[in-house]
N, C-alpha and C positions, 0 to 999 in steps of 0.2 A: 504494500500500500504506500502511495506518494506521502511524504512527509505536510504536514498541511505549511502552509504556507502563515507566518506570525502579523498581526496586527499589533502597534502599540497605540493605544488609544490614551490622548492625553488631555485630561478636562478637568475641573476641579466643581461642575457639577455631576453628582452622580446617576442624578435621574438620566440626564442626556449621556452619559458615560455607559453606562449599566444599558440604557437603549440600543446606541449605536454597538455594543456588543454582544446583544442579540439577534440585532442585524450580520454583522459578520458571519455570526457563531454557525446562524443556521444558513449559510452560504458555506460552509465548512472549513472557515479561519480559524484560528486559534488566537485568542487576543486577551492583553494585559491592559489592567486599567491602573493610570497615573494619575495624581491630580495638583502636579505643581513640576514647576520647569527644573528644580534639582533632579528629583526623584524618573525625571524623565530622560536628561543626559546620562543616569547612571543603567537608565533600564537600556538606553542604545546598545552602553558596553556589553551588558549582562543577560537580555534578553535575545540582542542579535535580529531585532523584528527584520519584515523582508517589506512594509509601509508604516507609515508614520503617521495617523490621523490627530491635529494640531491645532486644538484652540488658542484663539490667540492673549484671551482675557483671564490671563494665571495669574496666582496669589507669588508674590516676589518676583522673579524674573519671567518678563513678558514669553510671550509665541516667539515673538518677534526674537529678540535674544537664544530662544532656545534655536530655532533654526537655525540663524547664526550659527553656534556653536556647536549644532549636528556638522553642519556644510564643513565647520573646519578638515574635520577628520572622515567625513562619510559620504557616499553619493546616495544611500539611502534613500529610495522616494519620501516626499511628503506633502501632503493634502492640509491644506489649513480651512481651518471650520473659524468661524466668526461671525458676527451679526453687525459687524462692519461692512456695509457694501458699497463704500466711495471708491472712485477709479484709486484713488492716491495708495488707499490702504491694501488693496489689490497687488497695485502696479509694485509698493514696496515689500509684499511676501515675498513677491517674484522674483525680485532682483537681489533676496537673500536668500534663493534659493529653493524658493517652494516650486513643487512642478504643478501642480493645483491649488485654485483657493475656492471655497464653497460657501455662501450665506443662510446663517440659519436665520431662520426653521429654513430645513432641506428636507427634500423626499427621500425615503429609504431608498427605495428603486436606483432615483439618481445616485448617491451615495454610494452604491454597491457599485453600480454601472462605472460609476470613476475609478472605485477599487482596482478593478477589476483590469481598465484601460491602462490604468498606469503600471501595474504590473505586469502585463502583457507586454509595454516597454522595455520591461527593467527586467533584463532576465541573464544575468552574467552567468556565466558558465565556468567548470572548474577546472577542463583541459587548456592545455597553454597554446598550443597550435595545432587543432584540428584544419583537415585538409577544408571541411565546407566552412572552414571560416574565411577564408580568400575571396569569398563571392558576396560578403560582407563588409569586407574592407577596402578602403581607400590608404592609397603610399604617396606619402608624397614627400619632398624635400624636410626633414629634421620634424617631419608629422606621421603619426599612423590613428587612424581612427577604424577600429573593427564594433562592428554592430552585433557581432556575435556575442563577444564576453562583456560588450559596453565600456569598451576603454579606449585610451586617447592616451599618447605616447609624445610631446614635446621635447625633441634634441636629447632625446634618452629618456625623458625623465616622466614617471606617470602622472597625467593631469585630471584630478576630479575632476569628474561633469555629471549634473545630476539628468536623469533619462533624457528630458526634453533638448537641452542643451546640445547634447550628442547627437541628438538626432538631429536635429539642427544645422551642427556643422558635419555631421554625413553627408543630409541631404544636397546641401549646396556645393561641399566641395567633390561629392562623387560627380555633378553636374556643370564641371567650370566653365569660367564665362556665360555661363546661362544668367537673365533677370529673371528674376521673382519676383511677382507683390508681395506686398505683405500680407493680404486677402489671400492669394495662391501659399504664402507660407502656413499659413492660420490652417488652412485648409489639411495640407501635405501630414501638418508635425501634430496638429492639435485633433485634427479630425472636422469634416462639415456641421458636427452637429455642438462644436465649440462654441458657448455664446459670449464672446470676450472683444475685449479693446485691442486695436491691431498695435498699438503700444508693446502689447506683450511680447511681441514678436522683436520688436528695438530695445525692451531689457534683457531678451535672450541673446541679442546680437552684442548690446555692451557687454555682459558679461564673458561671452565668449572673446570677446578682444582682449577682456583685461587679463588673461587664463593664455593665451596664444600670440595675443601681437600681431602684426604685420611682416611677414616676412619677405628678403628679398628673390623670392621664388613665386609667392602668392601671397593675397591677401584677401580680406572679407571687402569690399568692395560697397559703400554706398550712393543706388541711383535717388538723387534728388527727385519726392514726387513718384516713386515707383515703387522701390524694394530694395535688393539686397541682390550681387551677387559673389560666385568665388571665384579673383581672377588670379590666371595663371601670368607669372609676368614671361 
Protein backbone atom coordinates (compact mmCIF):
# COMPACT_ATOMS: atom_id res chain seq x y z
CA UNK A 1 0.00 0.00 0.00
CA UNK A 2 1.40 3.72 -1.02
CA UNK A 3 2.58 5.45 1.96
CA UNK A 4 -0.23 8.37 2.36
CA UNK A 5 0.92 11.39 1.52
CA UNK A 6 1.34 14.03 5.08
CA UNK A 7 -0.78 17.29 5.47
CA UNK A 8 0.55 19.87 8.08
CA UNK A 9 -2.20 21.82 8.95
CA UNK A 10 -1.43 25.16 10.76
CA UNK A 11 -4.22 27.26 12.53
CA UNK A 12 -4.64 28.20 15.98
CA UNK A 13 -8.47 27.89 15.47
CA UNK A 14 -9.53 24.53 16.09
CA UNK A 15 -12.90 24.23 14.84
CA UNK A 16 -11.59 25.30 11.37
CA UNK A 17 -8.22 23.05 12.06
CA UNK A 18 -10.11 19.83 13.26
CA UNK A 19 -12.57 20.67 9.87
CA UNK A 20 -10.05 21.15 7.26
CA UNK A 21 -8.60 17.65 8.68
CA UNK A 22 -11.40 15.84 8.10
CA UNK A 23 -11.48 17.04 4.88
CA UNK A 24 -8.01 15.75 4.14
CA UNK A 25 -8.42 12.67 6.25
CA UNK A 26 -11.29 11.24 4.23
CA UNK A 27 -9.52 12.10 0.82
CA UNK A 28 -6.93 9.69 2.44
CA UNK A 29 -4.07 12.25 3.87
CA UNK A 30 -2.73 11.97 6.81
CA UNK A 31 -2.59 15.33 8.65
CA UNK A 32 -1.16 17.05 11.83
CA UNK A 33 -2.76 19.98 13.54
CA UNK A 34 -0.52 23.00 14.77
CA UNK A 35 -1.70 26.20 16.19
CA UNK A 36 1.12 28.70 16.39
CA UNK A 37 4.12 29.43 13.85
CA UNK A 38 6.92 27.98 16.47
CA UNK A 39 5.30 24.73 16.82
CA UNK A 40 4.95 24.69 13.11
CA UNK A 41 8.64 25.26 11.85
CA UNK A 42 9.50 22.43 14.22
CA UNK A 43 6.80 20.01 12.81
CA UNK A 44 8.55 20.98 9.10
CA UNK A 45 11.76 19.25 10.64
CA UNK A 46 9.83 16.47 12.53
CA UNK A 47 6.83 15.61 10.70
CA UNK A 48 8.45 15.96 7.18
CA UNK A 49 4.75 17.00 5.79
CA UNK A 50 4.73 16.48 1.77
CA UNK A 51 1.90 20.23 1.97
CA UNK A 52 1.77 22.81 4.08
CA UNK A 53 -1.87 24.29 4.64
CA UNK A 54 -1.08 28.00 6.36
CA UNK A 55 -3.17 30.56 8.12
CA UNK A 56 -1.85 33.53 8.14
CA UNK A 57 -3.53 35.00 11.50
CA UNK A 58 -1.15 33.17 14.38
CA UNK A 59 -0.78 33.84 17.84
CA UNK A 60 3.30 35.24 17.98
CA UNK A 61 4.97 34.85 14.76
CA UNK A 62 2.66 35.67 11.72
CA UNK A 63 1.95 33.17 8.39
CA UNK A 64 3.74 35.45 6.98
CA UNK A 65 7.02 34.93 8.91
CA UNK A 66 6.60 31.39 9.13
CA UNK A 67 6.77 30.90 5.23
CA UNK A 68 9.49 32.86 5.37
CA UNK A 69 11.24 30.63 7.36
CA UNK A 70 9.94 27.39 5.72
CA UNK A 71 11.20 28.82 2.11
CA UNK A 72 14.66 29.40 3.86
CA UNK A 73 15.57 25.76 4.16
CA UNK A 74 12.41 23.94 2.19
CA UNK A 75 10.77 23.85 -1.30
CA UNK A 76 7.88 22.39 0.42
CA UNK A 77 4.49 23.29 -1.18
CA UNK A 78 2.29 25.76 0.73
CA UNK A 79 -1.38 26.85 0.44
CA UNK A 80 -2.03 29.89 2.70
CA UNK A 81 -5.61 30.13 4.06
CA UNK A 82 -6.73 33.61 5.26
CA UNK A 83 -9.78 35.83 5.27
CA UNK A 84 -7.52 38.60 3.95
CA UNK A 85 -8.57 38.96 0.27
CA UNK A 86 -6.70 42.20 -0.94
CA UNK A 87 -4.48 41.97 -4.01
CA UNK A 88 -1.44 43.21 -1.65
CA UNK A 89 -1.91 40.57 0.88
CA UNK A 90 -2.02 37.85 -1.83
CA UNK A 91 0.57 39.24 -4.09
CA UNK A 92 2.93 39.20 -0.61
CA UNK A 93 2.29 35.38 0.39
CA UNK A 94 3.50 34.85 -3.11
CA UNK A 95 6.43 36.46 -3.22
CA UNK A 96 7.44 34.75 0.11
CA UNK A 97 6.96 31.97 -1.26
CA UNK A 98 3.57 30.51 -1.15
CA UNK A 99 2.54 28.42 -4.25
CA UNK A 100 -1.34 29.12 -3.35
CA UNK A 101 -3.26 31.45 -1.21
CA UNK A 102 -7.06 30.79 -0.55
CA UNK A 103 -9.83 33.19 1.37
CA UNK A 104 -11.92 31.91 3.86
CA UNK A 105 -14.61 30.76 4.30
CA UNK A 106 -13.51 28.25 1.33
CA UNK A 107 -15.36 25.26 -0.15
CA UNK A 108 -14.19 21.96 0.99
CA UNK A 109 -14.28 20.61 -2.60
CA UNK A 110 -12.10 23.73 -3.72
CA UNK A 111 -9.76 23.08 -0.81
CA UNK A 112 -9.14 19.51 -1.64
CA UNK A 113 -9.17 20.38 -5.48
CA UNK A 114 -5.93 22.75 -4.61
CA UNK A 115 -4.48 19.99 -2.58
CA UNK A 116 -4.55 17.92 -4.76
CA UNK A 117 -3.14 20.23 -7.92
CA UNK A 118 -0.25 21.33 -6.01
CA UNK A 119 0.87 18.03 -5.23
CA UNK A 120 0.50 16.70 -8.47
CA UNK A 121 3.36 19.55 -9.10
CA UNK A 122 5.60 18.68 -6.59
CA UNK A 123 6.57 15.33 -6.94
CA UNK A 124 10.52 14.95 -6.40
CA UNK A 125 11.73 11.65 -6.88
CA UNK A 126 14.57 9.60 -5.15
CA UNK A 127 16.78 8.34 -8.14
CA UNK A 128 19.53 10.64 -9.16
CA UNK A 129 19.44 10.05 -12.82
CA UNK A 130 16.90 8.08 -14.30
CA UNK A 131 17.04 7.68 -18.13
CA UNK A 132 13.18 9.30 -18.41
CA UNK A 133 14.27 12.19 -16.63
CA UNK A 134 16.10 13.62 -19.92
CA UNK A 135 12.68 14.32 -21.40
CA UNK A 136 12.07 16.44 -18.57
CA UNK A 137 14.95 18.41 -18.54
CA UNK A 138 16.35 21.52 -19.86
CA UNK A 139 20.65 22.13 -20.00
CA UNK A 140 21.69 24.85 -20.56
CA UNK A 141 24.83 27.10 -19.80
CA UNK A 142 25.80 26.92 -15.69
CA UNK A 143 21.69 25.82 -15.52
CA UNK A 144 19.97 22.60 -15.28
CA UNK A 145 16.25 22.56 -14.42
CA UNK A 146 14.74 18.79 -14.58
CA UNK A 147 10.85 18.56 -13.97
CA UNK A 148 11.21 15.18 -12.83
CA UNK A 149 12.93 15.33 -9.35
CA UNK A 150 11.84 19.27 -9.28
CA UNK A 151 15.36 20.68 -9.09
CA UNK A 152 17.35 23.47 -10.44
CA UNK A 153 21.15 23.35 -10.58
CA UNK A 154 22.82 27.03 -10.75
CA UNK A 155 26.80 26.89 -11.68
CA UNK A 156 26.85 23.70 -9.41
CA UNK A 157 25.07 24.62 -6.93
CA UNK A 158 21.24 23.41 -5.99
CA UNK A 159 18.66 26.29 -6.08
CA UNK A 160 15.37 26.07 -4.14
CA UNK A 161 12.28 26.65 -6.04
CA UNK A 162 9.07 26.01 -4.75
CA UNK A 163 6.71 23.86 -7.45
CA UNK A 164 5.22 26.99 -9.34
CA UNK A 165 8.46 28.79 -9.80
CA UNK A 166 10.10 25.74 -11.50
CA UNK A 167 7.76 25.36 -13.46
CA UNK A 168 7.92 28.56 -14.51
CA UNK A 169 11.26 28.79 -15.43
CA UNK A 170 10.99 25.12 -17.36
CA UNK A 171 8.27 26.36 -19.12
CA UNK A 172 9.96 29.38 -20.69
CA UNK A 173 13.38 28.26 -20.93
CA UNK A 174 12.56 24.78 -22.57
CA UNK A 175 10.66 27.34 -25.14
CA UNK A 176 13.41 30.12 -25.82
CA UNK A 177 12.92 33.14 -27.50
CA UNK A 178 9.20 32.34 -27.59
CA UNK A 179 6.77 35.41 -25.96
CA UNK A 180 4.23 34.79 -23.50
CA UNK A 181 1.51 36.72 -21.95
CA UNK A 182 1.11 36.77 -18.92
CA UNK A 183 -2.61 35.47 -19.43
CA UNK A 184 -0.89 32.47 -21.66
CA UNK A 185 1.57 32.11 -18.52
CA UNK A 186 -1.55 32.16 -15.91
CA UNK A 187 -2.92 29.63 -18.16
CA UNK A 188 0.22 27.14 -18.84
CA UNK A 189 1.77 27.14 -14.84
CA UNK A 190 -1.48 27.82 -12.98
CA UNK A 191 -4.06 26.11 -14.97
CA UNK A 192 -7.45 27.82 -16.97
CA UNK A 193 -9.40 27.55 -14.12
CA UNK A 194 -6.83 29.89 -11.81
CA UNK A 195 -8.87 32.96 -10.73
CA UNK A 196 -5.82 35.39 -9.94
CA UNK A 197 -4.04 38.72 -10.72
CA UNK A 198 -1.61 38.36 -13.62
CA UNK A 199 0.75 40.15 -11.17
CA UNK A 200 1.38 36.62 -9.92
CA UNK A 201 2.85 35.73 -12.73
CA UNK A 202 5.63 39.13 -12.21
CA UNK A 203 6.38 37.97 -8.44
CA UNK A 204 7.19 34.49 -9.96
CA UNK A 205 9.28 36.15 -12.52
CA UNK A 206 11.08 38.46 -9.70
CA UNK A 207 11.77 35.89 -7.65
CA UNK A 208 13.02 33.62 -10.18
CA UNK A 209 15.75 36.45 -11.01
CA UNK A 210 16.66 37.10 -7.72
CA UNK A 211 17.50 32.95 -7.26
CA UNK A 212 19.38 32.81 -11.19
CA UNK A 213 20.22 36.36 -12.44
CA UNK A 214 20.97 37.04 -16.00
CA UNK A 215 23.22 35.25 -17.47
CA UNK A 216 25.62 35.92 -20.29
CA UNK A 217 24.28 32.96 -22.39
CA UNK A 218 20.56 33.71 -21.46
CA UNK A 219 18.27 35.50 -19.74
CA UNK A 220 14.58 35.95 -18.50
CA UNK A 221 13.66 38.54 -20.93
CA UNK A 222 10.91 41.24 -20.26
CA UNK A 223 8.39 42.35 -23.38
CA UNK A 224 6.83 45.72 -22.21
CA UNK A 225 2.95 45.32 -22.55
CA UNK A 226 3.18 41.45 -23.28
CA UNK A 227 4.91 39.00 -21.04
CA UNK A 228 7.89 37.28 -20.49
CA UNK A 229 10.34 35.46 -22.57
CA UNK A 230 13.78 33.05 -22.20
CA UNK A 231 16.36 34.49 -24.51
CA UNK A 232 19.15 32.76 -25.76
CA UNK A 233 21.85 35.20 -26.32
Amino acid sequence: MAEKQKILIVDDDENIAELISLYMTKECFETLIVGDGESALSAVKTYAPNLILLDLMLPGMDGYQVCREVRAASSVPIIMLSAKGEVFDKVLGLELGADDYMEKPFDSKELVARVKAVLRRYKPVIQESAPAERDNEVRLTDLVINRSNYSVTFQGRRIEMPPKELELLYFLASQPNHVYSREQLLDQIWGYEYVGDTRTVDVHIKRIREKIGDHKKWKITTIWGVGYKFELM
